[in-house]
C-alpha positions, 0 to 999 in steps of 0.5 A: 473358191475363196482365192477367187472370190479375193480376186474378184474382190480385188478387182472391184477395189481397183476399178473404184480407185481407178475410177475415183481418180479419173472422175476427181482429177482436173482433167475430167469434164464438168457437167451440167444441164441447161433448160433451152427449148422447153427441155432439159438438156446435159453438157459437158465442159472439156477440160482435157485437149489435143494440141494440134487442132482447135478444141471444141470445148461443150460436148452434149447430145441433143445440142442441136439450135443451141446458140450462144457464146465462147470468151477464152484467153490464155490461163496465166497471162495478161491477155485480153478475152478474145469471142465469138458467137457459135451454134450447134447443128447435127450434135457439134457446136462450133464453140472451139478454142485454138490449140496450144503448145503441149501443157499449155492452158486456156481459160474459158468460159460459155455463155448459151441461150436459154430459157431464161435469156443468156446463160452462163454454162458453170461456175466461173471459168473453166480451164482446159490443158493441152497434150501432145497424142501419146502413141497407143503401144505407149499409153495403153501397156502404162494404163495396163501395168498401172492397172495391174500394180494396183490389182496385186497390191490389193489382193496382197493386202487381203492375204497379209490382212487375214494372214493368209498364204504369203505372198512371196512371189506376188510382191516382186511382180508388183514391183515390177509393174509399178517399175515397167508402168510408172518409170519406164512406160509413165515417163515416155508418155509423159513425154509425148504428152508434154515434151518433158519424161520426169518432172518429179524429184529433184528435177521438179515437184510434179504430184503424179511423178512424186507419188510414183516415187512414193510408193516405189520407195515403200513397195521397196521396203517390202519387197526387202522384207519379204525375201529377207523374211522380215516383218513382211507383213507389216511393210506390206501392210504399209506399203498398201496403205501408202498406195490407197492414199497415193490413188485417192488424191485425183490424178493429174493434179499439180501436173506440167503447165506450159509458163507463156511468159518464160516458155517453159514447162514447169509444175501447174499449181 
């Protein structure tokens, strides 16, 4: 009962650090609410595209009659603000940005009719990042293992907080999934989305690459140690913590930016 109650424990903690990632990264949309036509209405502001297509960048249900504005322009760059007029008609507004090369970046920022006369949507200028589609046997095992790594590295954490029973075998499989879903899964996906597999130590100075090597570097201390038989717990201990610091500092962040001027990928501030 209880090493059920710990998974379901542990289960829990993950998705909260799976989802305070998700929600605190430079990715995630920016939301809002507009008051137009007498009611309040919620937007989103997308900061996550897919090369290929023009983007549409506000997102909201019960957008329907909203007018307004789009300025955009290349992040980075001396460019001029190009615009255009949009609507929303049948929950899509035309507010689109072209697409771009994978990492590349567009800044932008909307204006929309409100109650108030013409509003901007926001605070200041909203910066959105392109990607190459990741195929699906590609993404979802890296989401997976990934999911999975953290899972076992929190209940292993609970077993070497309350001295429970070792966990001798559970720490090899972390390791396995930290392997399979950070360098081997993470790097091809990285490469779909961006055209480059490792942007990390020494090649570059990408934080979601560096942290990978991070933890990989402690999970390998206490793999060690724990079939060496020594000290186990402590670097267990270690290399969890390790990871709940590595998973509280929001994905994607100083991730690959497409450099306009030189034409090359390189690690987004």
């Amino acid at each position: 009962m209880k090493k059920t109650l710990f998974w379901v424990l542990s289960f829990v903690i993950t998705l909260l650090f799976a989802v305070f990632q998700r929600m605190t990264g430079p990715t995630y949309p920016l939301r809002g609410e507009l008051s137009a036509g007498g009611k309040v209405i919620s937007y989103s502001l997308v900061r996550s595209c897919e090369t290929g297509l023009p983007c549409a960048v506000l997102k909201s249900r019960g957008l329907d009659g909203l007018n307004g504005r789009l300025s955009w322009r290349r992040y980075k760059t001396a460019d001029q603000w190009s615009g255009e007029e949009f609507s929303c008609v049948g929950g899509e507004c035309s507010a689109r940005v072209p697409s771009q090369p994978p990492a590349g970046k567009v800044e932008y920022f909307v204006e929309a009719d409100s109650d108030q006369g013409r509003a901007r949507l926001g605070e200041g200028t909203v910066v959105t990042r392109f990607k190459g589609a990741v195929p699906a046997p590609i993404l979802v095992p890296h989401i997976i293992l990934m999911f999975l790594f953290m899972l076992f590295s929190v209940r292993i954490f609970i077993s070497a907080a309350l001295r429970l029973d070792p966990v001798r075998h559970s720490v090899p499989a972390t390791v396995s999934f930290l392997v399979l879903g950070g360098f081997l899964f993470g790097p091809l996906t990285q490469y779909y989305a961006f055209g480059q597999a490792w942007t990390g130590f020494p090649m570059g100075r990408d934080l979601t690459d560096n942290k990978a090597l991070l933890m990989l570097v402690f999970w390998s201390a206490a793999l060690w140690a724990t079939l060496k038989g020594r000290a186990a717990r402590f670097w267990v201990m270690t290399a969890f913590f390790v990871t709940a610091a590595v998973y509280l500092v929001p994905h994607s962040m100083f991730g690959s930016e497409l450099d306009y001027e030189k034409g090359v990928v390189v690690t987004g501030k």
